[in-house]
LORODREN-258659 format. One record per residue (C-alpha): residue number from 0; residue in three letters; x, y, z. Coordinates in pm, whole numbers, plus 50000, padded with zeros to 5 digits. Example, Ala and Ser with C-alpha at 12.3 -4.5 7.8 and 13.67 -1.06 7.14 Angstrom:
BEGIN
+-----+-----+-------+-------+-------+
:   i :  aa :     x :     y :     z :
+-----+-----+-------+-------+-------+
:   0 : ALA : 51230 : 49550 : 50780 :
:   1 : SER : 51367 : 49894 : 50714 :
+-----+-----+-------+-------+-------+
This chain:
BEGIN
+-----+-----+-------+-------+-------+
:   i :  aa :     x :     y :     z :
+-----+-----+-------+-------+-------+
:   0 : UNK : 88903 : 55334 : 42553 :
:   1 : UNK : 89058 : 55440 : 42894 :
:   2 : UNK : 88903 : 55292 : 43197 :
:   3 : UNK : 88667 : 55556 : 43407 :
:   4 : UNK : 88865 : 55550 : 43756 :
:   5 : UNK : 88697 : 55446 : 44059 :
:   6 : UNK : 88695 : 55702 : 44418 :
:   7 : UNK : 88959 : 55486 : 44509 :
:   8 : UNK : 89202 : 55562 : 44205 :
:   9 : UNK : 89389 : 55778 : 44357 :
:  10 : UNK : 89655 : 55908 : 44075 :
:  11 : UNK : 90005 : 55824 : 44106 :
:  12 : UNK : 90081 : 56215 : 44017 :
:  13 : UNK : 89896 : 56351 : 44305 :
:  14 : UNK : 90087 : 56530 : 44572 :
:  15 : UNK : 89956 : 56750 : 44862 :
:  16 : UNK : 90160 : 57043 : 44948 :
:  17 : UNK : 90454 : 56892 : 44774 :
:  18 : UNK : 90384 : 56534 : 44891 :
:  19 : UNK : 90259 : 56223 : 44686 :
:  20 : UNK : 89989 : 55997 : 44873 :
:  21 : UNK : 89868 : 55697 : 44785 :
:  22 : UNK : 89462 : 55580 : 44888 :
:  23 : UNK : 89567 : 55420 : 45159 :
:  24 : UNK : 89810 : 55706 : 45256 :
:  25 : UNK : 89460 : 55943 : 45339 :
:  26 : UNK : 89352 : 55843 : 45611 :
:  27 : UNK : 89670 : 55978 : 45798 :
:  28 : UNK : 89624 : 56272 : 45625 :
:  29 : UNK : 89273 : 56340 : 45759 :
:  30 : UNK : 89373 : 56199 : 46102 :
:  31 : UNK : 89727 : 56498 : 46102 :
:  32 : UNK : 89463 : 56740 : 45974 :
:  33 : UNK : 89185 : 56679 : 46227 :
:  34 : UNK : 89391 : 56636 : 46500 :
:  35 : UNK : 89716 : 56909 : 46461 :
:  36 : UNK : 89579 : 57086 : 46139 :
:  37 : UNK : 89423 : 57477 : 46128 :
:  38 : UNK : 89032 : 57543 : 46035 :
:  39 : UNK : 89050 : 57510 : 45694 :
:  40 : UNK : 89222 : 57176 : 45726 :
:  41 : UNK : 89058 : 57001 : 45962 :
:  42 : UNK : 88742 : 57073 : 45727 :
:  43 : UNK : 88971 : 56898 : 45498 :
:  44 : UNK : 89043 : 56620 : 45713 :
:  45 : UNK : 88693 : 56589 : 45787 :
:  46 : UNK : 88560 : 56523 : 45451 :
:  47 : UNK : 88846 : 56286 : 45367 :
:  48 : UNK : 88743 : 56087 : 45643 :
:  49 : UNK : 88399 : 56071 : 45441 :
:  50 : UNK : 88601 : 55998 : 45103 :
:  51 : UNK : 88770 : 55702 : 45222 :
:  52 : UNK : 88550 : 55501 : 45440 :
:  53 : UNK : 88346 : 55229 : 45242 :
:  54 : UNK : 88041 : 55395 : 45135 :
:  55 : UNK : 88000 : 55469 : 44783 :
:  56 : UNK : 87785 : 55786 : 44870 :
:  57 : UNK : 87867 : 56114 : 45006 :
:  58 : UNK : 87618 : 56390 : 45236 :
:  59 : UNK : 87667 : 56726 : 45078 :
:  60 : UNK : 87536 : 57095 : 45225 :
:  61 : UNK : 87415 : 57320 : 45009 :
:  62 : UNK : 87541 : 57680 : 45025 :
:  63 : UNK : 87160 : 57790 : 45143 :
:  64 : UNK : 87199 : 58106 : 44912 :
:  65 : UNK : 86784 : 58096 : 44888 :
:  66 : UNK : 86680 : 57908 : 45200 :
:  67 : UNK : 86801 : 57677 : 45463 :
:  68 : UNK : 87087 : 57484 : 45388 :
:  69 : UNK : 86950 : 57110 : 45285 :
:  70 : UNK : 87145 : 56807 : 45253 :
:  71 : UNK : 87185 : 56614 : 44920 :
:  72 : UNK : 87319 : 56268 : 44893 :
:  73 : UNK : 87559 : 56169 : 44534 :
:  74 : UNK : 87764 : 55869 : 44455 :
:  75 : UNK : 88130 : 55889 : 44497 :
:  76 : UNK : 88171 : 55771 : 44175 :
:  77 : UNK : 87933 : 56094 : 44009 :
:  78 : UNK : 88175 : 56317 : 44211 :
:  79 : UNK : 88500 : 56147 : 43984 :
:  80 : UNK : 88268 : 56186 : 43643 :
:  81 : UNK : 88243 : 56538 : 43730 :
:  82 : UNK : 88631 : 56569 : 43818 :
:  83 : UNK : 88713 : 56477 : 43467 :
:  84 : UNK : 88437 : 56643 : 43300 :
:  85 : UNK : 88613 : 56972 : 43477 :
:  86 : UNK : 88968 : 56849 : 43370 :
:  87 : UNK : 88854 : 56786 : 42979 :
:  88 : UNK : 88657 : 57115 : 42937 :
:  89 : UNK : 88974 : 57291 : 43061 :
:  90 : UNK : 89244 : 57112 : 42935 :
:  91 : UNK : 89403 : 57003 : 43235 :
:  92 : UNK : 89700 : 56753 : 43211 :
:  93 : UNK : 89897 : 56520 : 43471 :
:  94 : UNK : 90097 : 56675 : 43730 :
:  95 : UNK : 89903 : 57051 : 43663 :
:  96 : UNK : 89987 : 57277 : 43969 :
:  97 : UNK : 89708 : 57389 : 44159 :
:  98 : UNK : 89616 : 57595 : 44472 :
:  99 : UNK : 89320 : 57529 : 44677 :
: 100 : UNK : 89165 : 57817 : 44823 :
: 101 : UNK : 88811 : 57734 : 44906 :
: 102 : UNK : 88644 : 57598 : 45222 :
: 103 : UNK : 88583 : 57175 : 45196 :
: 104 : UNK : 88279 : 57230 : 45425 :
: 105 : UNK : 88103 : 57343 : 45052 :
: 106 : UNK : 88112 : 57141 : 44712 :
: 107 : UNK : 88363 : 57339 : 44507 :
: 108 : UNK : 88635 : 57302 : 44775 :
: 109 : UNK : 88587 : 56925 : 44797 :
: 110 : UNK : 88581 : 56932 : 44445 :
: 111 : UNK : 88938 : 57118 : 44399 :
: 112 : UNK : 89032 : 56781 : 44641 :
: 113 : UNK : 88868 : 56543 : 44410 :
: 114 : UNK : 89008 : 56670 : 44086 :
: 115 : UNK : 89354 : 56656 : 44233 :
: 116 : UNK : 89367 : 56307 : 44313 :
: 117 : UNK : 89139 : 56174 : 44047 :
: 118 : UNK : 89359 : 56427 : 43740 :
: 119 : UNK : 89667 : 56363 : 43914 :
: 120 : UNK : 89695 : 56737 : 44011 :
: 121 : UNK : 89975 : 56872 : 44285 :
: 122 : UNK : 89764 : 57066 : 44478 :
: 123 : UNK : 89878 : 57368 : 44754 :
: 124 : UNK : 89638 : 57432 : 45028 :
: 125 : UNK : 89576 : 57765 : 45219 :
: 126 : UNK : 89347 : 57908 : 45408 :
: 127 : UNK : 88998 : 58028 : 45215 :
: 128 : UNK : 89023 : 58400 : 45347 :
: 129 : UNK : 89236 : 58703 : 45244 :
: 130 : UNK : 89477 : 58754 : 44952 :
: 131 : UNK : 89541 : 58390 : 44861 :
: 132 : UNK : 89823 : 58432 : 44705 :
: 133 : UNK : 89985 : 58698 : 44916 :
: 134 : UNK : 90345 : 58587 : 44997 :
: 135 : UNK : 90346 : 58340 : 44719 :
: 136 : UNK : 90549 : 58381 : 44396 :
: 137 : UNK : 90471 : 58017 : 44253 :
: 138 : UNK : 90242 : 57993 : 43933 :
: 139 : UNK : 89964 : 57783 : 43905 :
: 140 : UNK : 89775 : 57575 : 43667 :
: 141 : UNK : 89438 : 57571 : 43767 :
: 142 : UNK : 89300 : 57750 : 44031 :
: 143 : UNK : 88949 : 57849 : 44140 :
: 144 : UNK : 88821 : 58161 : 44332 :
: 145 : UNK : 88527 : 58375 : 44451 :
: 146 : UNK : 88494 : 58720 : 44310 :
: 147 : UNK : 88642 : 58842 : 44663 :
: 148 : UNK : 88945 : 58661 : 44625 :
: 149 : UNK : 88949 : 58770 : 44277 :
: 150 : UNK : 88950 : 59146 : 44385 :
: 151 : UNK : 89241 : 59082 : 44659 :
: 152 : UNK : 89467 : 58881 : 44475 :
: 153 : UNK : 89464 : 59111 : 44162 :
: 154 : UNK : 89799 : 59209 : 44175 :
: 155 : UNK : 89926 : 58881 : 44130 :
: 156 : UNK : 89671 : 58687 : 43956 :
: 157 : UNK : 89918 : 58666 : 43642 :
: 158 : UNK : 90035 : 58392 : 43838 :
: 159 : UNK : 89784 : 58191 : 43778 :
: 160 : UNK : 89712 : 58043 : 43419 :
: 161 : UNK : 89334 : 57902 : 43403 :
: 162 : UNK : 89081 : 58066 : 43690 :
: 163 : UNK : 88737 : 58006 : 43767 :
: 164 : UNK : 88551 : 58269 : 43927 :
: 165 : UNK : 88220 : 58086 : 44065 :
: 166 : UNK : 87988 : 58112 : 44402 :
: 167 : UNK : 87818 : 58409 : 44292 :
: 168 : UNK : 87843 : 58682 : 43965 :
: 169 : UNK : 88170 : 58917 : 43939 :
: 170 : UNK : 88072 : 59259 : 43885 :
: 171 : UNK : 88174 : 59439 : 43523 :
: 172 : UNK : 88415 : 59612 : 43745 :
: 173 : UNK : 88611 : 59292 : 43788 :
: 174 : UNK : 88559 : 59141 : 43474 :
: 175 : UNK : 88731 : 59441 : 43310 :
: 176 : UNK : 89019 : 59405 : 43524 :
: 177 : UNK : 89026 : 59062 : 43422 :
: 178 : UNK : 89064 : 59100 : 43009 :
: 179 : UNK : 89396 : 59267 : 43087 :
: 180 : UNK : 89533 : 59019 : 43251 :
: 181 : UNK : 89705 : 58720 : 43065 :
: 182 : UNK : 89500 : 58503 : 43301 :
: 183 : UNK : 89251 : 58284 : 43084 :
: 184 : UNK : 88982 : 58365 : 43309 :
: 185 : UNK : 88578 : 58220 : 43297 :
: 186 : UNK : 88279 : 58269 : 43498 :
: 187 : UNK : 88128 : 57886 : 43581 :
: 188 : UNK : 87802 : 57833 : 43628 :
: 189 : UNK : 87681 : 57559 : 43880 :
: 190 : UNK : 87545 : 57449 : 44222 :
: 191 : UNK : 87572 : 57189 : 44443 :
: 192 : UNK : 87313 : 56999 : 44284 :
: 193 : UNK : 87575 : 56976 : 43985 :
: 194 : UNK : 87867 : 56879 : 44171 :
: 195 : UNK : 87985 : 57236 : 44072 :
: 196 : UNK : 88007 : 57392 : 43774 :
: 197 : UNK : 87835 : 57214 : 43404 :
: 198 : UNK : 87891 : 57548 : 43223 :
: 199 : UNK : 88165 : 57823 : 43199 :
: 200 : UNK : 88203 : 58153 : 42951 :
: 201 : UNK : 88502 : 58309 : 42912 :
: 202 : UNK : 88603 : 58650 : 43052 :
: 203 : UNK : 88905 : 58714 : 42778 :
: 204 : UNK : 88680 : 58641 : 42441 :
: 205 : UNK : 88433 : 58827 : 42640 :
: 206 : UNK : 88118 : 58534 : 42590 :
: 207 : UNK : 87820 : 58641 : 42704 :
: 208 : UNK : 87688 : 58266 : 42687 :
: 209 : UNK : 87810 : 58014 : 42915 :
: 210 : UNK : 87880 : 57677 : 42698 :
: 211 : UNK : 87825 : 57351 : 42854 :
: 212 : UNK : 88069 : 57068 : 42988 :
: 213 : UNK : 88075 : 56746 : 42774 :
: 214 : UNK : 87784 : 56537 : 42867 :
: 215 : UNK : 87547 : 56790 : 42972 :
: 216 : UNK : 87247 : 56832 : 42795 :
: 217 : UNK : 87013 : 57171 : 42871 :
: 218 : UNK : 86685 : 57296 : 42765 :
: 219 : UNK : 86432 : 57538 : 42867 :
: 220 : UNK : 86083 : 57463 : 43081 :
: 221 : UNK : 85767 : 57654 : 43071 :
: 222 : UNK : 85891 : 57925 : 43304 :
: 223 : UNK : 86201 : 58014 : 43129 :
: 224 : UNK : 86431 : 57781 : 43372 :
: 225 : UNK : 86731 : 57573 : 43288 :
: 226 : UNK : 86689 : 57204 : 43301 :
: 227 : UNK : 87006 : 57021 : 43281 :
: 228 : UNK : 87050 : 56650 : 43227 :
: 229 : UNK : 87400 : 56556 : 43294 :
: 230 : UNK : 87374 : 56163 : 43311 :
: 231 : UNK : 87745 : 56153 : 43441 :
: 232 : UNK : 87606 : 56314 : 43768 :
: 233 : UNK : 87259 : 56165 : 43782 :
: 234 : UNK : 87005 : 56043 : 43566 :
: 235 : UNK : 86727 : 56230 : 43714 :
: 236 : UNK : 86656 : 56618 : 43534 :
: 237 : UNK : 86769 : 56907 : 43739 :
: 238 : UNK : 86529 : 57138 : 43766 :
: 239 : UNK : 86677 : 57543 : 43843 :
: 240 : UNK : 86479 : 57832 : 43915 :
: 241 : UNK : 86752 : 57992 : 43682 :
: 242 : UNK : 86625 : 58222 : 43428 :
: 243 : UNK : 86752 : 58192 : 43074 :
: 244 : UNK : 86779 : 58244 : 42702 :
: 245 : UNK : 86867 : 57911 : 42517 :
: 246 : UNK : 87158 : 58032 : 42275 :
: 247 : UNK : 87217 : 57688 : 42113 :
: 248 : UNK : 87191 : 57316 : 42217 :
: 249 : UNK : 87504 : 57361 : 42427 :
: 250 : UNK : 87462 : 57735 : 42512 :
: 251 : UNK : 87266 : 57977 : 42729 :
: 252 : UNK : 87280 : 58315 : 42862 :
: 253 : UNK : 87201 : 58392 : 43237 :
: 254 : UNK : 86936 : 58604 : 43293 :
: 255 : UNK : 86842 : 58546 : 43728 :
: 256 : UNK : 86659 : 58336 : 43939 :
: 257 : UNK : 86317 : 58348 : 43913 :
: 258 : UNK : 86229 : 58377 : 44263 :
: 259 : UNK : 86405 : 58723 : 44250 :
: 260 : UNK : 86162 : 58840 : 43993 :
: 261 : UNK : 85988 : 59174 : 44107 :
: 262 : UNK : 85638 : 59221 : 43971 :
: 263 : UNK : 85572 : 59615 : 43970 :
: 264 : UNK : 85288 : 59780 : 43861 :
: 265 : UNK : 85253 : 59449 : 43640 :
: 266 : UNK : 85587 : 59441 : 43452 :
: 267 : UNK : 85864 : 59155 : 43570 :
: 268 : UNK : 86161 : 59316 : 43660 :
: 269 : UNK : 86493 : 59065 : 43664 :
: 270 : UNK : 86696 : 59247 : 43927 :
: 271 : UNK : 87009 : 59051 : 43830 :
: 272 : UNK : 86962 : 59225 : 43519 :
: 273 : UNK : 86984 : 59554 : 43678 :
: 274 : UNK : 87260 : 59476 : 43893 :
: 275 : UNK : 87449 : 59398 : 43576 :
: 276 : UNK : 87399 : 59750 : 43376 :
: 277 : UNK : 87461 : 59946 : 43697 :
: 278 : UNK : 87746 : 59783 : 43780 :
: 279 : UNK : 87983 : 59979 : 43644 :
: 280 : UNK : 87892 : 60305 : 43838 :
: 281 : UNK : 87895 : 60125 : 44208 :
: 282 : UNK : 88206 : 60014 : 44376 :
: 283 : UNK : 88065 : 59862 : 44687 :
: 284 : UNK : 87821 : 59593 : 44798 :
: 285 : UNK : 87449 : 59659 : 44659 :
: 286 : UNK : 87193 : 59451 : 44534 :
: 287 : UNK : 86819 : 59524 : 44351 :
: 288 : UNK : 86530 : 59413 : 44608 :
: 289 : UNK : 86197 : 59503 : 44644 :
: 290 : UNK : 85914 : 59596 : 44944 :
: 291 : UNK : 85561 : 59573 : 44912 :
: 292 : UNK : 85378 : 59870 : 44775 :
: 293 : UNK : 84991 : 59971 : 44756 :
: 294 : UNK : 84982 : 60058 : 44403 :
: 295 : UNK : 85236 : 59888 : 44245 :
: 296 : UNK : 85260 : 59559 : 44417 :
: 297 : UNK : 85597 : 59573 : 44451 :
: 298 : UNK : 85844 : 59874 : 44479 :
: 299 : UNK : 86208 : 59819 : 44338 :
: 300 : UNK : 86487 : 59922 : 44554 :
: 301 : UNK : 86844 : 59994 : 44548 :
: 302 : UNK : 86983 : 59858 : 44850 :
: 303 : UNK : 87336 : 59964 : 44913 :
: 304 : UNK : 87541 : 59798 : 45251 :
: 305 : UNK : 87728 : 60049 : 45466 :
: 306 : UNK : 87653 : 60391 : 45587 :
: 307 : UNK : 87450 : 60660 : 45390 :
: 308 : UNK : 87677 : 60778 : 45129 :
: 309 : UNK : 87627 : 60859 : 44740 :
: 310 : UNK : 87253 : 61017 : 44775 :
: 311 : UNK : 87224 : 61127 : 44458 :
: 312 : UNK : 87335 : 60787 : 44292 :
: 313 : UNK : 86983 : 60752 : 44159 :
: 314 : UNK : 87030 : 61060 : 43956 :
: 315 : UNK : 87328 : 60956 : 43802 :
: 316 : UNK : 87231 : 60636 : 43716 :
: 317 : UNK : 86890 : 60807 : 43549 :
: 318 : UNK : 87109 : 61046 : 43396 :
: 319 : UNK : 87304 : 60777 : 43186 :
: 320 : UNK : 87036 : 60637 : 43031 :
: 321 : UNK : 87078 : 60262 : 43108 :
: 322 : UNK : 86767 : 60191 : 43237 :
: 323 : UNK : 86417 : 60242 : 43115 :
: 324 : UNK : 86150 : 60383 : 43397 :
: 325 : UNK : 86036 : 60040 : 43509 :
: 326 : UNK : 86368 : 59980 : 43582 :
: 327 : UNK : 86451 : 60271 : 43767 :
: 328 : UNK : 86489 : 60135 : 44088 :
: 329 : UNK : 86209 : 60405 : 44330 :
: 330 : UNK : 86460 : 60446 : 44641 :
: 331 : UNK : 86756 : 60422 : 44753 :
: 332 : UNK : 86825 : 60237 : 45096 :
: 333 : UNK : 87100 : 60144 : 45301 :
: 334 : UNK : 87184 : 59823 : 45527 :
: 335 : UNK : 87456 : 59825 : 45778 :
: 336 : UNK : 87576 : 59487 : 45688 :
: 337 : UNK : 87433 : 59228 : 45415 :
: 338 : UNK : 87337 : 58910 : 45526 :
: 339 : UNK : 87595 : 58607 : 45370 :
: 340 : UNK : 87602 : 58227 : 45351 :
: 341 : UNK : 87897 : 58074 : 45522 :
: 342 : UNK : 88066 : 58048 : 45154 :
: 343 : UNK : 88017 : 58419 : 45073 :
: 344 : UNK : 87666 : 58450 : 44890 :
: 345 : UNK : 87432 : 58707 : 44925 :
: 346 : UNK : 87115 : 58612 : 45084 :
: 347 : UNK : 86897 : 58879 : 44951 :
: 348 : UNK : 86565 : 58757 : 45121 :
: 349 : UNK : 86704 : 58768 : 45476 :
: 350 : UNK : 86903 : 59117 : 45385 :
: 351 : UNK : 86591 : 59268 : 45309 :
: 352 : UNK : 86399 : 59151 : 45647 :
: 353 : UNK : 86653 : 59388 : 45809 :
: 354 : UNK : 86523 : 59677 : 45629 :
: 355 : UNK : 86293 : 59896 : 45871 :
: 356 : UNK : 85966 : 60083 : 45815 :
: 357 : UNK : 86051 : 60358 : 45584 :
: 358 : UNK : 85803 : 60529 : 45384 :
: 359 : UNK : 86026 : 60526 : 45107 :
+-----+-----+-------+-------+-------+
């Protein structure tokens, strides 16, 4: 049996932008990148200051999708069992090609980092913003995205061979665009808590389930919530406010979180579930939210983010028959701008506190 690598096994396959490095070879990295490099590399720099000096654990932020950002503390060492957890669930070999398009301030771009040393992956860094691979004519391995990124690097996303789309859900939009591609593309499912992502479905077989990395275990809690208990991470249960179905032992289907729930007039309304079926019939930002109401407790919205536009979207979306009456959202409201975490998700609490009085 093959020894489990330490933090400091860096592999002797791993290059950087076309350059091998050794463990002791980092630390000039980080100091170039801190010290010459652009945003998205001194970030870089930054955290492998924090991977080489002699600690064994590492501070991560959370994304602070559904609150305030908090700080979580993992080994080092749980960070390399999740690196090959990634690299056996996908397949990936020595000397893969990969590009690196995510911010290191969050865990899946420190994780892109990790995986490359640890798998022995030559990586190619560029800034998280834009068309990633505009300008670029190389093909890649492995690469992992945001469904933004997705959407402007369409065009030349053949290029890449395995993508993970992860930080928040693609729309059906996307995901259709995505089964023509030759791209093997999957949706992952994680969070910081999870060093990234345990699960992944795949776009191209069209799975509706996500299926579970080797070593995780899942099951189902009182309220309908995944707990996961991957003992590679930790060996405490993580507890999510995720809503799901249990497929199998190593499956599940996403339904939301349950602090999005809207309770109206007495029936629980999943608004990711909404957002899913309408989809298809909205091209630009919206999300399902809800307002206080006198008689029904809650009022479901459809919150759109721009200008008014599209007033009779309501009707249309009645029209085809896709949602039953509870569903219906009961107005239809707009929002200059959404409110965002720094990595790109949608914080739908603080959007709505932007909403004014409206007798809706």
């Amino acid at each position: 049996m093959n020894q489990i690598p330490s933090y400091r096994n860096v592999h002797n396959r791993f290059k950087l932008d076309g350059n091998s490095f050794t463990f002791n070879d980092l630390f000039e990295v980080a100091y170039s990148f801190i010290k010459e490099g652009k945003l998205h590399e001194r970030i870089i720099g930054d955290f492998l200051m924090d991977w080489i000096n002699p600690n064994t654990d590492i501070v991560i932020k959370t994304s602070g999708s559904t609150g305030v950002p908090k700080f979580i503390t993992y080994s080092k060492q749980a960070m390399v069992n999740s690196a090959l957890a990634t690299g056996d669930h996908f397949g990936l070999t020595i000397g893969c090609s990969a590009l690196h398009c995510l911010s290191a301030e969050f865990i899946a771009g420190k994780m892109m980092l990790i995986r490359a040393m640890i798998l022995g992956l030559e990586l190619d860094l560029v800034p998280p913003k834009g068309n990633v691979l505009l300008g670029n004519n190389k093909e890649y391995d492995f690469v992992a995205m945001v469904p933004m990124q997705v959407n402007q690097a369409l065009n030349q996303i053949n290029q890449v061979k395995i993508l993970l789309v992860g930080g928040t859900a693609p729309s059906n939009i996307l995901i259709k665009e995505l089964e023509s591609k030759t791209t093997s593309s999957f949706v992952t499912f994680g969070m910081t808590e999870t060093l990234t992502h345990i699960a992944s479905r795949s776009i191209n077989l069209k799975e509706e389930a996500y299926r579970v990395l080797p070593g995780v275990d899942i099951s189902i809690d009182d309220r309908g919530c995944l707990n996961i208990k991957a003992s590679y991470i930790t060996e405490e249960l993580i507890v999510t406010n995720d809503l799901i179905t249990l497929e199998t032992d190593t499956s599940f289907k996403l339904l939301g979180r349950v602090d999005n729930v809207i309770n109206s007039g007495g029936v629980k309304l999943i608004p990711e579930e909404i957002e899913q079926k309408i989809s298809t019939f909205i091209s630009f930002p919206f999300f399902i939210g809800s307002i206080p109401d006198e008689k029904l407790g809650e009022k479901a919205l459809l919150i759109l983010e721009g200008k008014k536009h599209s007033s009779d979207l309501l009707s249309k979306i009645e029209a085809e028959n896709i949602l039953n009456a509870f569903q219906m959202p009961k107005a239809l409201v707009f929002v200059a701008s959404f409110e965002y975490t720094d990595n790109g998700k949608l914080k739908r609490k603080a959007t709505i506190s932007k909403l004014e009085e409206h007798p809706y």
